[in-house]
LUMZAFI-37462 format. One record per residue (C-alpha): residue in one letter; x, y, z. Coordinates in steps of 0.02 Angstrom, whole numbers, plus 50000, padded with zeros to 5 digits. Layout:
N
AXYZ
...
END
This chain:
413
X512634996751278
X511625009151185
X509765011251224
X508365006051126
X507655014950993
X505785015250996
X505115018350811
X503175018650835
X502135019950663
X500365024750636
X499645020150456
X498335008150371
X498744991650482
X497344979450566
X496414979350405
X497064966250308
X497924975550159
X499634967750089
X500024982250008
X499704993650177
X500714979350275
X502244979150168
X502964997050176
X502934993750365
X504034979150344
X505024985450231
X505505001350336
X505734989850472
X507014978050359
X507884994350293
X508265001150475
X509044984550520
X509984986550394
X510355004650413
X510675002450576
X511474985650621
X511794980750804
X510434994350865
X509134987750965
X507454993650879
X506004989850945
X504704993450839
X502694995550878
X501015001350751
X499515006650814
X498194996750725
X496324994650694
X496064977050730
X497484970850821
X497694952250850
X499114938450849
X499024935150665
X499524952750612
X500904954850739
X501714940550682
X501484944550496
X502144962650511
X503514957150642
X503094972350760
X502044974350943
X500204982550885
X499324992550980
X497354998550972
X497185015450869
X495795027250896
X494625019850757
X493025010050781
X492914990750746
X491904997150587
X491205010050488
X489505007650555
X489995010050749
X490935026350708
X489665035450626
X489215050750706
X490635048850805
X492135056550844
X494055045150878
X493645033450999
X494195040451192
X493525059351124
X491675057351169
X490835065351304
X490025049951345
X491915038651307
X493205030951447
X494595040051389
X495695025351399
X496135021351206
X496675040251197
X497665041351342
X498365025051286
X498845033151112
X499725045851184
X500635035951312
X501315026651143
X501735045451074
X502805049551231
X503655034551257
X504375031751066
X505995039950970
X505245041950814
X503335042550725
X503145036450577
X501345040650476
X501145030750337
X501315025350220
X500045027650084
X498235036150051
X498375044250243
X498125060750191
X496355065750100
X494725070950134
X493305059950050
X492775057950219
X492925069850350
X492315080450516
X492995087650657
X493915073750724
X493325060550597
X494285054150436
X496255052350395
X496745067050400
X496155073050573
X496675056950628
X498555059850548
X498425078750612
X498015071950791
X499545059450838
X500485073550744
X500025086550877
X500245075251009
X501955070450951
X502325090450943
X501645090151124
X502745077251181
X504155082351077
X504335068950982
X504965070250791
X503795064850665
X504065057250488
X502785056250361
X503245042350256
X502985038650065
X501345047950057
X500055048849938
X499285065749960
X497535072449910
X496275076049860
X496015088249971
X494415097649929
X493945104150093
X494775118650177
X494795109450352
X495695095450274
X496905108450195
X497075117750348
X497595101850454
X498695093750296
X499675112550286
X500015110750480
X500645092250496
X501755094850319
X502455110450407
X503015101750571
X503545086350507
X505515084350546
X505475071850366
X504405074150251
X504215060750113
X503055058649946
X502735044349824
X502295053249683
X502325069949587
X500735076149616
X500635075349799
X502535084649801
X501675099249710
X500125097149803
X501375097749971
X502275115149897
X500685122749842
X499875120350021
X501455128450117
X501465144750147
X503505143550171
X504685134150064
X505225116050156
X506355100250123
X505055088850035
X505885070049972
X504915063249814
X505255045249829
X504755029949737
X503155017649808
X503855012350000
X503644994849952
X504964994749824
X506294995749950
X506054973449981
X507184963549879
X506294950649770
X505754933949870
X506664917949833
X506474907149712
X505134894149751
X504234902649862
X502814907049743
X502664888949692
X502424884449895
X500934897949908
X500294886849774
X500614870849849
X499654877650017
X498244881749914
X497924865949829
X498264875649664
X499114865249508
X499434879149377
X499134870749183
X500794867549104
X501434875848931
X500304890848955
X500564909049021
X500004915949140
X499004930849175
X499184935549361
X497354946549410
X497504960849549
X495694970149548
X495084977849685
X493094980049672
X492634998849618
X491085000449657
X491375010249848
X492595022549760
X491865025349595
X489915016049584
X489395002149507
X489545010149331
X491515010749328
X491574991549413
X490494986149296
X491544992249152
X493134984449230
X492214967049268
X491604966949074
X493354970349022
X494134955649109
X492954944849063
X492974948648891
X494904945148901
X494574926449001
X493414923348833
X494504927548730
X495984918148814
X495104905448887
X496214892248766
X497764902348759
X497914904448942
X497694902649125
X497264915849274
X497724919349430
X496564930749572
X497784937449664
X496774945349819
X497714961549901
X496574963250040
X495504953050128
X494554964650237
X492944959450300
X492364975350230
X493514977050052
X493854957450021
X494524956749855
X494204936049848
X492234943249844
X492544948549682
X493744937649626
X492354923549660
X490964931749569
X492184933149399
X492614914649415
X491084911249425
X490404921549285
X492034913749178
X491804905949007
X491464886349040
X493314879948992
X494274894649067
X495574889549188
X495374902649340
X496234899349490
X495994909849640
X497084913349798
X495974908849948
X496924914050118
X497844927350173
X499644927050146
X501254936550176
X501384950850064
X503054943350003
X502294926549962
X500894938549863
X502454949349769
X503184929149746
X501564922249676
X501774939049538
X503274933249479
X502354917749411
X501404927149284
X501904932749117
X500804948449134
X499774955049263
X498174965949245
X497934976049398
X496734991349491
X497484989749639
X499024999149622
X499964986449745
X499254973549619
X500594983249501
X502064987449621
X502024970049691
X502114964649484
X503534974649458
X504804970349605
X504114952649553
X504874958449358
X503384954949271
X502714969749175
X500884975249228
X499394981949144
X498744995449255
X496965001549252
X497305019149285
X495835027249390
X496805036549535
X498355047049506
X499305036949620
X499085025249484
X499855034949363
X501165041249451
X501785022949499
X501715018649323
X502685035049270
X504115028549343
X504185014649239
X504475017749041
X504505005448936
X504094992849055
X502354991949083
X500334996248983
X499265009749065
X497375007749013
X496365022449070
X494705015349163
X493495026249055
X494125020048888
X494365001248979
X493814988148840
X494054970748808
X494814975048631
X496124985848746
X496434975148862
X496764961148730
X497804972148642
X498944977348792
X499024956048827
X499414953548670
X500764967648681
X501554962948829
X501764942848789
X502244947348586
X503774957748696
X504114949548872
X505894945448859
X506374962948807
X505134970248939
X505764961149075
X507424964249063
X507104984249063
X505914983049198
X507174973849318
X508454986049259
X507164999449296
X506534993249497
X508404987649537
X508695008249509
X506965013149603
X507455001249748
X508995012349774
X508095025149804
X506635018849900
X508185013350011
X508165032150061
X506735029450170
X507615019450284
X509045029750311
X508085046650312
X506975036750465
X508585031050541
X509605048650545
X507845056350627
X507915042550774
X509545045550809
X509265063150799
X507915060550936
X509015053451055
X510695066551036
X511555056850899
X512025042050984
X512385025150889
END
């Protein structure tokens, strides 16, 4: 009998975010898949692991070297790298390093620099298990990455070096594959993939209508319905640019408020980026009349993608808000303010409405409704035409993942 093969993944887990959660399940689906009969055992190092997570994701967690928040790790450097630390979580890390087949960082915003120091932010953190994987001599994979900005030359630096020793390197959009060339200073095997999470199959039928049952919801009959995935902008971009988007989607509710119902779909329910927060606050601004239904608890990212394919349109910031729209096959509106944005909604033509945030309106947002509903039928057929094809692809994580692991461990099935 062959021995286990240990895939151990370092990313955004422990905080709470479907659309950090599902690439991790999907990789893990697509190497059962890729390699049926192995036994995988698979493991994340995580912010805030507990029970809950561990049997959402399917996978052992592990503590990571972050703080419980942003408040304790100020000033600070990764937790066990203190002069004044037990240096227990970092010798526990790398005991995790050293005993797995494959590392797997990612996937998503792991590599920028908004927010960095000497060993502080993403991208020391990403550069750190990737030295102690070359240390050990373990092979790393950086999976479906978004990467950049990178505006400091320290997070350049440490970016350059982890791309470089990477045995896989893998990209979910355009602009972080030329960002990846333009940063090495020798030419290197760099996979531009499609979004990680596009690798699940759809969920079954009925499952959407459960989440609803759970939640006490009862949807109005003989209207559509507009499926909401905002995440609050004020953090990333200051009260200005939320305040634009929350005037916007209120104006539409007005407008609508007879025509159709909505749905708060909440990505992440972080103690510290709940999207329900804001989700409550536009209910409760709504017109009086407006039916607004909101998703309470936390849920399976599947049952989230599920509760998407409800809606006859969805209008989303959070760019999982879109993906999860489009594996669901209902064409999203996507309020462009990142390029990761963009570049998801790139590889969709024809299928979907992209509203830049500074020119975000309620007569633009009506108009893209309007748009959308006037030509569903038509829309949905070439968007499920369209993330049938990207699913193929994103199917090349798994394999790419699987052929490394092997690798590791002399070939053997």
């Amino acid at each position: 009998m062959s021995a286990p093969l240990t895939i151990l993944c370092a990313g955004a887990y422990g905080i709470r975010n479907a659309g950090d959660d599902l690439p991790l399940i999907a990789l893990m689906d697509g190497l059962r898949t890729a390699l049926p009969g192995r036994d995988l055992r698979f493991r994340a190092l995580s912010r805030h692991p507990d029970e809950e997570d561990a049997r959402l994701l399917g996978a052992t967690l592990v503590p990571n070297l972050e703080y419980e928040s942003g408040e304790a790790a100020r000033g600070r450097w990764f937790r066990g790298l203190n002069p004044d630390d037990d240096p227990e979580p970092f010798e526990r890390v790398q005991a995790e390093i050293a005993g797995c087949d494959l590392l797997v960082l990612g996937a998503g915003n792991a590599l920028l620099d908004q927010t960095i120091g000497l060993l502080r932010g993403p991208v020391p953190l990403m550069a750190l298990y990737g030295s102690l994987a070359r240390m050990h001599g373990k092979p790393v994979m950086l999976y479906g990455m978004s990467v950049g900005p990178l505006r400091t030359e320290w997070g350049r630096n440490l970016s350059r070096q982890l791309i470089a020793d990477a045995a896989v390197v893998t990209v979910r959009d355009s602009d972080s594959f030329a960002l990846c060339r333009e940063l090495l200073r020798r030419p290197r095997e760099i996979h531009l993939l499609p979004d990680a999470t596009l690798a699940v199959a759809p969920p079954e039928p009925g499952r959407g209508a459960q989440v609803l049952r759970e939640e006490n919801i009862e949807l109005p009959e003989g209207l559509p319905l507009v499926a909401i995935g905002l995440r609050d902008l004020t953090r990333p971009l200051g009260e200005a640019a939320n305040h634009q988007q929350e005037q916007a989607v209120l104006g539409l509710i007005e407008r609508w408020r007879d025509r159709a119902a909505f749905l708060f779909i909440p990505q992440s329910t972080y103690r510290e980026d709940d999207d329900r927060v804001l989700a409550a606050r536009l209910a409760a601004r709504a017109p009086l009349g407006a039916r607004c239904f909101s998703i309470g608890e936390r849920h399976h990212p599947l049952d989230l993608v599920a509760l998407y394919g409800l809606a006859a349109v969805t209008v989303a910031s959070r760019l999982h808000g879109a993906v999860f729209s489009a594996i669901a096959g209902t064409p999203p509106i996507g309020i462009d303010y990142l390029p990761k944005m963009r570049g998801f909604l790139d590889l969709l033509p024809g299928c979907h409405e992209r509203l830049a945030l500074d020119g975000l309106t309620v007569d633009a947002l009506d108009d893209a409704v309007a748009h959308l509903l006037d030509d569903g039928p038509a829309r949905r057929r070439r968007l499920s035409a369209r993330v049938t094809e990207l699913r193929r692809q994103a199917a090349k994580y798994a394999t790419l993942a699987a052929s490394e692991g092997l690798r590791a461990r002399g070939g053997r099935a």
